[in-house]
LOSE-790533 format. One record per residue: residue number from 1; residue in one letter; x, y, z of N, C-alpha, C, O, CB in turn. Coordinates in pm, whole numbers. Atoms other than C-alpha are relative to their C-alpha. Glycine has a CB too. Layout:
// LOSE-790533
REC:NUM:A:X:Y:Z:X:Y:Z:X:Y:Z:X:Y:Z:X:Y:Z $
...
//
This chain:
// LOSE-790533
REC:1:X:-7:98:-107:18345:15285:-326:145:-38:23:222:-63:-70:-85:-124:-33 $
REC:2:X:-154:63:-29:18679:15181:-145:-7:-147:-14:-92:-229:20:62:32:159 $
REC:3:X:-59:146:-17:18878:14877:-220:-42:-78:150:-72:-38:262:176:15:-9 $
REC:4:X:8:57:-155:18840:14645:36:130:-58:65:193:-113:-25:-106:-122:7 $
REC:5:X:-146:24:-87:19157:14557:261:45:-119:-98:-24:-191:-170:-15:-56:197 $
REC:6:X:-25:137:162:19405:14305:26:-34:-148:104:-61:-252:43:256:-15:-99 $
REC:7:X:12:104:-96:19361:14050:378:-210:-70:-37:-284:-159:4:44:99:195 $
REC:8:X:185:44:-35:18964:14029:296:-21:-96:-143:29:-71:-252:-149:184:-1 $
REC:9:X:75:116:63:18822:13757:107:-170:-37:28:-215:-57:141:81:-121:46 $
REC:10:X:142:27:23:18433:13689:-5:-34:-142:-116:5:-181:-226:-62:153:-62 $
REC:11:X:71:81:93:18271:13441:-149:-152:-61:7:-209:-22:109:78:-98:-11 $
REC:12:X:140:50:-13:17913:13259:-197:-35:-112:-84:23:-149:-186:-94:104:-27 $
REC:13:X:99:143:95:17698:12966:-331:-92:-35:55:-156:-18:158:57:-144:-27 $
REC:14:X:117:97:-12:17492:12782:-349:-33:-189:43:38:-273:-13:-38:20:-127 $
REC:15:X:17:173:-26:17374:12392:-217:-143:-42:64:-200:-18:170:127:-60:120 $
REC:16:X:155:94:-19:17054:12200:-223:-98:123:15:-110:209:-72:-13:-122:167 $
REC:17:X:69:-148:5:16803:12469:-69:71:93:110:13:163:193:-175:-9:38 $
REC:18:X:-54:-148:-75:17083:12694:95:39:106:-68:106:69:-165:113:-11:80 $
REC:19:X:-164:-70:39:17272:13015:-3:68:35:101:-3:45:201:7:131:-83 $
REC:20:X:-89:-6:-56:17537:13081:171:108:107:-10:205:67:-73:27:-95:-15 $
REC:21:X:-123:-113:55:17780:13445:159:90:1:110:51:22:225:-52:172:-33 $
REC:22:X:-135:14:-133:18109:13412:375:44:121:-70:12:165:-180:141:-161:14 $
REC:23:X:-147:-87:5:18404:13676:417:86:-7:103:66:-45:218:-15:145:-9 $
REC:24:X:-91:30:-161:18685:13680:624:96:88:-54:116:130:-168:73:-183:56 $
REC:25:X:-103:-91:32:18957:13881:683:113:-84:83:91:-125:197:-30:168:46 $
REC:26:X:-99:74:-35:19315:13699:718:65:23:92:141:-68:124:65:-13:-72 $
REC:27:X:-72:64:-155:19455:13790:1055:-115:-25:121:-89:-37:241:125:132:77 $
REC:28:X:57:77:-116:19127:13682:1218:-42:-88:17:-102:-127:117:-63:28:46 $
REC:29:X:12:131:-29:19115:13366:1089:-102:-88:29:-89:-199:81:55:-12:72 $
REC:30:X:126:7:-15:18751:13344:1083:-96:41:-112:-67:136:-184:-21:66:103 $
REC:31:X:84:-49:75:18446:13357:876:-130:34:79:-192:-20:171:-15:-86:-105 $
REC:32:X:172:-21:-1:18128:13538:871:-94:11:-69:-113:112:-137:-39:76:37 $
REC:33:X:60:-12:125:17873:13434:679:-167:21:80:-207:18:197:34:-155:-119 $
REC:34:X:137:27:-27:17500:13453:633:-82:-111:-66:-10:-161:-153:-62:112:-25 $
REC:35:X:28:120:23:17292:13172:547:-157:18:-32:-224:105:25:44:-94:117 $
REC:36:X:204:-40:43:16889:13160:396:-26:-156:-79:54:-235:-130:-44:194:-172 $
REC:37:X:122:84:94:16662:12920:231:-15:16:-164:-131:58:-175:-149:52:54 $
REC:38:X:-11:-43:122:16694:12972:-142:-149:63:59:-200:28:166:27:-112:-142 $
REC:39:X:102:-77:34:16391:13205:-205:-69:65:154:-165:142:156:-103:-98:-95 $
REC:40:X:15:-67:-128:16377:13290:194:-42:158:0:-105:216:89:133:-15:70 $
REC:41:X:-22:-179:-35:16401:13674:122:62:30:64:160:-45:67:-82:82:46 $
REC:42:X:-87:-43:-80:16554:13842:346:25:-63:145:118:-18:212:-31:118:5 $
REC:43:X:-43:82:-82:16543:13596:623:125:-83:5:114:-197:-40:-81:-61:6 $
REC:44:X:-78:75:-28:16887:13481:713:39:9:129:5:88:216:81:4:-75 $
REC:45:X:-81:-1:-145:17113:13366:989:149:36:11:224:-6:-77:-4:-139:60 $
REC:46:X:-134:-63:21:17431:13516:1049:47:-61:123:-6:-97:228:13:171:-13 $
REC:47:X:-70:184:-94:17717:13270:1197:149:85:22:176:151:-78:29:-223:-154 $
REC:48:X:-131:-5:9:18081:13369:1302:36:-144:17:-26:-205:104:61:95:97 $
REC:49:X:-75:114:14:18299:13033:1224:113:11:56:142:130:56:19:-38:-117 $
REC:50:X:-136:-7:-55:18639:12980:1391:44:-165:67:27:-209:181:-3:132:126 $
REC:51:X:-33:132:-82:18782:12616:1412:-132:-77:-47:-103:-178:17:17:21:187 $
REC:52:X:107:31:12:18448:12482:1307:-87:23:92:-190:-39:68:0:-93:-26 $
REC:53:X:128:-61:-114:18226:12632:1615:-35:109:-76:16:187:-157:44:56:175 $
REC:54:X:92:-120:60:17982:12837:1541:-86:88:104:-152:47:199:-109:-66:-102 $
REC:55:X:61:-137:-125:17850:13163:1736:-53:104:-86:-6:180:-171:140:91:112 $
REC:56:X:129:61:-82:17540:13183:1788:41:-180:13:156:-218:-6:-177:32:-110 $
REC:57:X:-91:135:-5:17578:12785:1837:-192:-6:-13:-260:-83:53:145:-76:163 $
REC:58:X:136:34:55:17201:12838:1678:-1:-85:-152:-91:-107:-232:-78:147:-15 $
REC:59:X:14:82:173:17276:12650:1355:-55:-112:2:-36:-191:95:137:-41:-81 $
REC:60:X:47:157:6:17086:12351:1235:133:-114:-53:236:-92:-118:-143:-9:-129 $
REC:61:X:-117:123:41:17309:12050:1171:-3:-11:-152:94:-56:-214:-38:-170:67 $
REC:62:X:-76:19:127:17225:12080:804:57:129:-42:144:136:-129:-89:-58:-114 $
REC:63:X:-110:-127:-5:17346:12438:826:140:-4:-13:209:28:-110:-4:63:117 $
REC:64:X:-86:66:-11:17614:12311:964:91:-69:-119:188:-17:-174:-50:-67:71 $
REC:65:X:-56:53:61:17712:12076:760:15:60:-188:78:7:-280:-55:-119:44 $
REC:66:X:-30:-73:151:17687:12313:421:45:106:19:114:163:-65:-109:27:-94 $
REC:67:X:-154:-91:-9:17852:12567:582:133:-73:5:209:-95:-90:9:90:139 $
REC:68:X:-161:91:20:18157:12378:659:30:-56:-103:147:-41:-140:27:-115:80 $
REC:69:X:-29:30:138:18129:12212:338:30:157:-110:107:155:-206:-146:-96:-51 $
REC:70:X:-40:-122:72:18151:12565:182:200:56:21:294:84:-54:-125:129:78 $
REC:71:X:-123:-75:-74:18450:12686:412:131:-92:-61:223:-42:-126:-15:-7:198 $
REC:72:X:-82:66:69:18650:12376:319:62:28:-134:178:54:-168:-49:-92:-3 $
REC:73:X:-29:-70:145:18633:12461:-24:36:112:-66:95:119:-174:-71:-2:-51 $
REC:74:X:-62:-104:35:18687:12785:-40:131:-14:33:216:12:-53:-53:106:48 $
REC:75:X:-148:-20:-62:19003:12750:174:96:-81:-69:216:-53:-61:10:-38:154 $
REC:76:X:-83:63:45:19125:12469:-35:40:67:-139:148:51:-197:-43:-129:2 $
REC:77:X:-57:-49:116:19092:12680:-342:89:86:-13:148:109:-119:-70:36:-63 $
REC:78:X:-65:-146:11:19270:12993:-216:59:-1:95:84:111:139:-74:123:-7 $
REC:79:X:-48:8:-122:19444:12835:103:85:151:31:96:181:150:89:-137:6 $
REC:80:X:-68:-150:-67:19639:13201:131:-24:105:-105:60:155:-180:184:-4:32 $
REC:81:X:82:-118:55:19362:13455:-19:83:98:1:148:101:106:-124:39:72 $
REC:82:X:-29:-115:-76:19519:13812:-68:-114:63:-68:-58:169:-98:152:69:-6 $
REC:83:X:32:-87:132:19263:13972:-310:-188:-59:12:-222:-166:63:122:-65:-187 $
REC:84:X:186:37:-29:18825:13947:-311:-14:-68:-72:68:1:-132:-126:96:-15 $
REC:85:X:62:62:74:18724:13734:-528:-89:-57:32:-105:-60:154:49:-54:-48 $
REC:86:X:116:40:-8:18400:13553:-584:10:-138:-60:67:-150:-169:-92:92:-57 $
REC:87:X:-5:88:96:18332:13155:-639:-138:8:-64:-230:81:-27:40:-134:52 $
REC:88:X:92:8:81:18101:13073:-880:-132:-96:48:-104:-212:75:67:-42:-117 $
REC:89:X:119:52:-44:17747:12956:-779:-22:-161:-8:-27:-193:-127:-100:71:-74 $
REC:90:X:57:166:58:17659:12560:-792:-110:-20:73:-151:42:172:106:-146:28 $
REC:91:X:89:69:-92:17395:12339:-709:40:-119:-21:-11:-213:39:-145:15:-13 $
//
């Protein structure tokens, strides 16, 4: 399997009954994640972020608000990602 570009960044977790897997790649300044129900299966929703809008602009408000709570956090931990890494799961 190829490396993935050194600009790309992933991560995931967990909160209340979401999970949540983002990635982004650093000159577009955007995430795309997908989003489920803990134990959903394969039912998720897939979101591009940019600025805090979201497209589809189908998200529920608590979507919403645990994605952005995700994004924050990642960005504060790694404000200038070069390299994949993964955070560690919480609830």
């Amino acid at each position: 399997m190829l490396d993935p570009p050194k600009s790309f960044v992933s991560r995931n977790g967990t909160l209340g009954q979401y999970e949540v897997r983002g990635w982004r790649y650093a000159e577009e300044d955007a995430w795309h994640l997908k989003v489920r129900l803990k134990g959903g299966g394969r039912c998720e929703n897939s979101y591009l972020v940019r600025d805090g809008e979201f497209d589809p602009k189908t998200a529920t408000l608590e979507e919403k608000l645990v994605v952005l709570g995700f994004i924050a956090q990642w960005e504060a931990e790694s404000p200038n990602v070069l390299t994949n890494t993964e955070l560690n799961n919480f609830d």
